[in-house]
C-alpha positions in Angstrom: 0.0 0.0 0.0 1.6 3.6 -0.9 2.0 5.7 2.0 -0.7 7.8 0.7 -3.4 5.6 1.0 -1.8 4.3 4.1 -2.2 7.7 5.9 -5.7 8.0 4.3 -6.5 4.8 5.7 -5.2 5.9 9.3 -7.4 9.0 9.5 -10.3 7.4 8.7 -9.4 4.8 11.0 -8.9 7.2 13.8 -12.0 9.2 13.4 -15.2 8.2 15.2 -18.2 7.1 13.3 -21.1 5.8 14.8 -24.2 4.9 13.6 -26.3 8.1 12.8 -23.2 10.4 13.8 -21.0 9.6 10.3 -20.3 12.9 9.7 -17.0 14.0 10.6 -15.2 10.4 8.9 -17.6 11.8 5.9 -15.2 15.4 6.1 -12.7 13.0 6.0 -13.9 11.4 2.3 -14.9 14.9 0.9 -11.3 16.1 2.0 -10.0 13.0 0.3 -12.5 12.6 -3.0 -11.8 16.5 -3.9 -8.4 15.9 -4.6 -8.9 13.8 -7.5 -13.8 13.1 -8.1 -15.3 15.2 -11.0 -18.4 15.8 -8.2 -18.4 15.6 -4.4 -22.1 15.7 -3.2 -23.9 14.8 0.0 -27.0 13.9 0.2 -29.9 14.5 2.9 -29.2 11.2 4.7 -25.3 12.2 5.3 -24.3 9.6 2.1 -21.8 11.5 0.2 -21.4 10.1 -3.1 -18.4 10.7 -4.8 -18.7 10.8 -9.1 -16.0 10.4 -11.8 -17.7 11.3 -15.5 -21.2 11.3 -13.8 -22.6 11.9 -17.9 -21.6 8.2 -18.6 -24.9 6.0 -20.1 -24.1 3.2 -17.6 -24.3 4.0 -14.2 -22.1 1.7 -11.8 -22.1 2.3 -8.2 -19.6 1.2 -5.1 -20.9 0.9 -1.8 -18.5 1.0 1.5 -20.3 2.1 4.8 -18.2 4.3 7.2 -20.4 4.0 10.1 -18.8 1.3 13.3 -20.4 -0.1 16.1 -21.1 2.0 19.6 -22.8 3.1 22.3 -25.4 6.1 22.5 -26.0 7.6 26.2 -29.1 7.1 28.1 -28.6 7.8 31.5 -26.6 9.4 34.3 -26.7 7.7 37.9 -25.9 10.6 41.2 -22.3 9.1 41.2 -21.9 9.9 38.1 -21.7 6.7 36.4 -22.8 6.8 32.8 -24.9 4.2 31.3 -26.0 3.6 27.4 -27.5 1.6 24.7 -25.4 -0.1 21.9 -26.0 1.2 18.4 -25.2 -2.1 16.3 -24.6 -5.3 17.2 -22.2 -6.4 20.1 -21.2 -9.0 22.6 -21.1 -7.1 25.6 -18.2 -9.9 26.7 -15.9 -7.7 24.4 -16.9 -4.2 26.3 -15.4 -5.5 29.6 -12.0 -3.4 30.9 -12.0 -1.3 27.4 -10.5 2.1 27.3 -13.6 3.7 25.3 -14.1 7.9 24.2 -17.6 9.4 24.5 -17.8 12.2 21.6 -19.2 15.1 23.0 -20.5 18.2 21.8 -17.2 20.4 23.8 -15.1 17.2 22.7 -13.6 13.4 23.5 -14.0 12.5 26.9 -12.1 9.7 28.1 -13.9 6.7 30.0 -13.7 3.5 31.0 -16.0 0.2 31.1 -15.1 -2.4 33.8 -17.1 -4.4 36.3 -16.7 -5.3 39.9 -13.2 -7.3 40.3 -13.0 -11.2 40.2 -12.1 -11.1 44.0 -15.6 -9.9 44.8 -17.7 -11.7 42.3 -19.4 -14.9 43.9 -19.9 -18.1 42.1 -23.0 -17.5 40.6 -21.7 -14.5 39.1 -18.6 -15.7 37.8 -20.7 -18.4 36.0 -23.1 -15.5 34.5 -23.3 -14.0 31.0 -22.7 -9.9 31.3 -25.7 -7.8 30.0 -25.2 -4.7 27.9 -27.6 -3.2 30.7 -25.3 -3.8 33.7 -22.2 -2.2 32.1 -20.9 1.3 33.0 -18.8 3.9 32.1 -16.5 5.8 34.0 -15.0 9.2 33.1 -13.9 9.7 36.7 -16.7 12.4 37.7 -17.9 13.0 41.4 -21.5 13.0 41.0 -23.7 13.7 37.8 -23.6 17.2 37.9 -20.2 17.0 37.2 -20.7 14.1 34.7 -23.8 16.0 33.0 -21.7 19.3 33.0 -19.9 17.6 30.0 -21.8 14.7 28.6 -25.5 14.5 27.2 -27.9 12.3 27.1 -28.0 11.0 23.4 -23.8 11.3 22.6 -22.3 8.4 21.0 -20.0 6.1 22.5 -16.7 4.3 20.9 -14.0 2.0 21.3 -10.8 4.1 21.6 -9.7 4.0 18.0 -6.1 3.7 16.9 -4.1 1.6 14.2 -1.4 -0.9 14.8 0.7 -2.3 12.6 2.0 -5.9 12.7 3.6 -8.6 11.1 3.2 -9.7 8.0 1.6 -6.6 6.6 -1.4 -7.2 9.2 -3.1 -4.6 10.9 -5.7 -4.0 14.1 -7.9 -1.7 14.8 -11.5 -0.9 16.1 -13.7 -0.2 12.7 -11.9 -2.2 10.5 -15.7 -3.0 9.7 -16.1 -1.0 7.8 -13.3 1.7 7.1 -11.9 -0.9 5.1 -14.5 -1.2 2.7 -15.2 2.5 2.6 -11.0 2.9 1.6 -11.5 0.3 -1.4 -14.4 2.0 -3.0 -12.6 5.5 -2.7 -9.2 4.1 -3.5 -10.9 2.2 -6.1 -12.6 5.0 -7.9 -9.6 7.3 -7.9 -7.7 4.1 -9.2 -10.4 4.0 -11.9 -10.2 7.5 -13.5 -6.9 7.4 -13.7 -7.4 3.9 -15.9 -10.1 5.8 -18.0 -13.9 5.0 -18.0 -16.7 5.0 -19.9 -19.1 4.4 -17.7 -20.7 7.2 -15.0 -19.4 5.7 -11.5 -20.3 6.3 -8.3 -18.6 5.4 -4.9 -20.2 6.6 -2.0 -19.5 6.5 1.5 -23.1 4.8 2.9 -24.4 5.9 6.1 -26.1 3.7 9.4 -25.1 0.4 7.8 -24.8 -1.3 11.1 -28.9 -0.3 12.1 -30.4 -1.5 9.0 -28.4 -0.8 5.7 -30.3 2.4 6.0 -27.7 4.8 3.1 -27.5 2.0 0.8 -30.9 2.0 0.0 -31.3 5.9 -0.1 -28.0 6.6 -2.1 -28.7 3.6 -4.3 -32.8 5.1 -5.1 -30.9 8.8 -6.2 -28.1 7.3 -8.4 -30.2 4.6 -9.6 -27.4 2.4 -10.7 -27.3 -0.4 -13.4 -24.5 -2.0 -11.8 -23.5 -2.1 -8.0 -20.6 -3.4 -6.0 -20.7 -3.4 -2.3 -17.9 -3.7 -0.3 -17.6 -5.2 3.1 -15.5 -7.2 5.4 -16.3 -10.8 6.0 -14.9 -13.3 8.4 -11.3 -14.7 8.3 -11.7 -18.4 9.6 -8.0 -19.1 9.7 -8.2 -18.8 13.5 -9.2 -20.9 16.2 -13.2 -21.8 16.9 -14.4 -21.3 13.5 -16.4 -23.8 11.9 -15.3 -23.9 8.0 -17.8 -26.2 6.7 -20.3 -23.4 7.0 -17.9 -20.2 7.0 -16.0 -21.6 3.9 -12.0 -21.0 4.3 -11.1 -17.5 4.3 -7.5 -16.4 5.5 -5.7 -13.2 5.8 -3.6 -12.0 3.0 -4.8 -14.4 0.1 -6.9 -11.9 -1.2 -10.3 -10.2 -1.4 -13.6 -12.3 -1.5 -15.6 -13.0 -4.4 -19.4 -14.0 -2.9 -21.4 -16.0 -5.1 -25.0 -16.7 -4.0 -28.6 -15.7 -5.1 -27.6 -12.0 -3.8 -25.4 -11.4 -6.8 -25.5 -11.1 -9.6 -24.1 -14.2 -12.0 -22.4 -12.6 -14.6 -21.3 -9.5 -12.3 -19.0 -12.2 -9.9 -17.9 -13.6 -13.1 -16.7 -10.4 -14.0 -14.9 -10.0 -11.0 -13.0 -13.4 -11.2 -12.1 -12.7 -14.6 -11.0 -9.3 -13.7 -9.0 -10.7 -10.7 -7.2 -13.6 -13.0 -6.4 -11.4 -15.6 -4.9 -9.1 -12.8 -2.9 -12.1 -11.6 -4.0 -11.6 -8.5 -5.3 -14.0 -5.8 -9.2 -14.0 -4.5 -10.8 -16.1 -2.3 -15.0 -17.6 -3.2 -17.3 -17.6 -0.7 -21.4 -18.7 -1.0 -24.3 -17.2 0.7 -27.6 -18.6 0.0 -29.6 -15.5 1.8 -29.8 -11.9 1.4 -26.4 -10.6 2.6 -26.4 -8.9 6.0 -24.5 -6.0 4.2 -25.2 -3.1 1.7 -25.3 -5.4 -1.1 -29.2 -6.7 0.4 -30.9 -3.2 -0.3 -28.6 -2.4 -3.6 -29.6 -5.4 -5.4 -33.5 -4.8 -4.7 -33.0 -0.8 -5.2 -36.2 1.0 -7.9 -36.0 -2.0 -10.7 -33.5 -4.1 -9.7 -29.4 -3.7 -9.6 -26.9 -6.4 -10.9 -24.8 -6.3 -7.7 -21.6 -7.8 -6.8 -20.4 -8.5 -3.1 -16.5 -8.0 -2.7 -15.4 -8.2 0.9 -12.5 -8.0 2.9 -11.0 -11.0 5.0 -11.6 -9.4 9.1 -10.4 -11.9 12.0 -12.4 -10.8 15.6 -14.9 -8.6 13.8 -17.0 -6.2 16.2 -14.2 -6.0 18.6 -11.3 -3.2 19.4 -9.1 -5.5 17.9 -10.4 -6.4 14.2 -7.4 -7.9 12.0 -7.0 -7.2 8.4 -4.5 -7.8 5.8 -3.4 -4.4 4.0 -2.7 -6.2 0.8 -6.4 -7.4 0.8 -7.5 -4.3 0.5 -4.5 -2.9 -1.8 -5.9 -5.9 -4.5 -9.8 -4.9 -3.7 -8.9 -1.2 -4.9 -7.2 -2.8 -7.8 -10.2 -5.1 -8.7 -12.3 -2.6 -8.8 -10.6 -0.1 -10.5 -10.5 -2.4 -13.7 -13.6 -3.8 -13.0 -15.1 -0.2 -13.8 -12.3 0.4 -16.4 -13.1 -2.6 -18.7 -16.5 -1.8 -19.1 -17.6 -0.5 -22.3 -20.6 0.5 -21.5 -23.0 -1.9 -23.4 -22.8 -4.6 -21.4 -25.8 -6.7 -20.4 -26.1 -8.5 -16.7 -29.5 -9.5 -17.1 -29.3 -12.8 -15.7 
C-alpha cells in the first residue's frame, strides 16, 4: 500500500463514526475525493457520493459504509456513572475493561467500562453472561452534575480508535468493519479515472449500515445504478473456533472475496473473477444462500432491480477493538475494482 493511501486509511481509522453520527469520517472522504472526483455531493441522509464522468450511459455504483459499532448515552446515575445503549450489534463480553471515548459536543472525553473485580464476584456470578444493561462507564466524575456538566444524554459512544501495525503486513484496529471497505471503494474509484472510464461511476460512502443498511438503500434510489458493488469485510476463519464447513475457508492475505449466492449477480461475480485472474492476483470464493447482512441486500433490490456484486474483505475478531485485516487485501480490492469499472464499455448486459 503507498503511503498515501496508508495515511488515508489511518485517518479514517482514527475518526469516530457511529451509527447516525458519520459525519466527521464523511469530512474526511470529501477532503480525500476532492483531490482527484469530478463531483463531491452529499446527500440529505449524510451519504456523500463521490462521481467520476457522472454523464456516462451506464451507471455503476460502489458501496463501502463508514459508520462502526457503539454506544449512545441514556442515563446518568448521582455518582456519576454513565450508562447507554449499543448502536449495532455487540457482545457485551468484548466491552469488559475497554479504554472507550464518549464524543461530546465540547469534545472526546475519556472513559472507562469495567465491572466489579474477580475477588468480589461470587460463584454465581462468575458463571453469568454480562448484560449490555449492567455495564458502566466511567469518566472519573464525582457526581452527575459533574458528569452532565460535559456529557448528554443522546452522545455516541466508541472504542478508543487507533491503528497498529504488525507482522506480516497485518493490521488492528477498532472499525476495520467497515473503514476498510469505505478505503477500497474510494481508492478504487480514484484508481479507476486514472485507468479511463466510460461508464458514469459512483462510490459513495453509505451511512447507518450497522442499524439497517439504511444509506444503501437511499444513495442507491438517487443514483439509480445499473450495476453495484458493495464492499464489506467478512470473516477470516484461519483462527481458532471457526467452523469452516459453513464459513468456507477465508484467511488473511490471500486476497479479497468474491461471494457467489442468489444476492449477486451471476455474470457480475464472473466479471470480478475474470478481472482478478487477468490481474494475476489471488481472491478467495465464498457462498451465501440469503440476502447478505451487508449493503449489497438493499442495492440489489433498489427502484428496478441492480446487478450487484459483493466483494469483501478478509476481518479476524470482527466487532471488537481488535479487528485484524491484511493491507494487501485491501490494496488488491482497490485494484479489482478499478478495472472492474475500467473494462467496461458501456453496453454490457447483466441480465441474468
Amino acid at each position: 500500500m503507498e503511503a498515501a493511501g496508508l495515511e488515508f486509511l489511518q485517518t479514517l481509522l482514527d475518526t469516530p463514526s457511529p451509527s447516525g453520527y458519520e459525519r466527521p469520517v464523511q469530512d474526511v472522504v470529501r477532503k480525500y475525493a476532492g483531490q482527484f472526483a469530478d463531483d463531491v455531493r452529499t446527500d440529505l441522509h449524510g451519504n456523500v457520493i463521490v462521481s467520476v464522468n457522472p454523464a456516462g450511459a451506464m451507471r455503476v455504483m460502489f458501496a463501502g459504509h463508514c459508520d462502526q459499532i457503539g454506544l449512545l448515552v441514556t442515563q446518568i446515575d448521582d455518582n456519576g456513572f454513565i450508562y447507554s445503549q449499543p448502536i449495532g450489534g455487540w457482545d457485551p463480553q468484548q466491552l469488559i475493561g475497554q479504554r472507550m471515548v464518549i464524543w461530546t459536543a465540547s469534545g472526546p472525553v475519556p472513559a472507562v467500562i469495567a465491572r466489579k473485580p474477580i475477588h468480589l464476584l461470587t460463584d454465581e456470578e462468575r458463571k453469568q453472561v454480562v448484560k449490555q444493561q449492567d455495564l458502566w462507564l466511567d469518566i472519573g466524575a464525582r457526581n452527575k452534575q459533574e458528569a452532565a456538566e460535559t456529557v448528554r444524554i443522546g452522545d455516541p459512544v466508541t472504542l478508543r480508535l487507533g491503528f497498529q501495525a504488525m507482522r506480516n503486513g497485518l493490521a488492528n484496529a477498532p472499525a476495520m468493519d467497515n473503514k476498510t471497505g469505505l478505503w477500497v471503494v474510494m481508492e478504487g474509484i480514484r484508481r479507476a479515472k486514472l485507468r479511463g472510464v466510460r461508464c458514469a461511476l459512483h462510490a459513495v460512502s453509505t451511512v447507518q449500515e450497522e442499524i439497517g443498511l439504511r444509506g444503501a438503500q437511499t444513495s442507491a434510489f438517487g443514483i439509480d445504478p445499473h450495476v453495484g458493488i458493495a464492499v464489506d469485510v467478512t470473516h477470516a476463519t484461519d483462527c481458532p473456533t471457526i467452523d469452516k464447513r459453513q464459513q468456507g475457508e477465508i484467511g488473511l492475505g490471500k486476497g479479497p472475496v468474491i461471494f457467489r449466492g442468489p444476492n449477486m449477480n451471476p455474470r457480475v461475480t464472473e466479471r470480478l473473477m475474470e478481472t482478478s485472474q487477468a490481474l494475476s492476483q489471488p481472491f478467495q470464493l465464498a457462498a451465501i444462500g440469503r440476502a447478505t447482512p451487508n449493503d449489497a441486500n438493499v442495492l440489489q433490490i433498489s427502484r428496478g432491480g441492480v446487478a450487484v456484486g459483493l466483494v469483501s474483505i478478509p476481518n479476524r475478531y470482527m466487532h471488537s477493538a481488535v479487528e485484524m485485516v491484511s493491507l494487501d487485501d485491501l490494496d488488491r480490492a482497490a485494484e479489482l475494482l478499478a478495472a472492474f469499472a475500467a473494462g467496461l464499455q458501456g453496453d454490457e448486459d447483466f441480465r441474468p
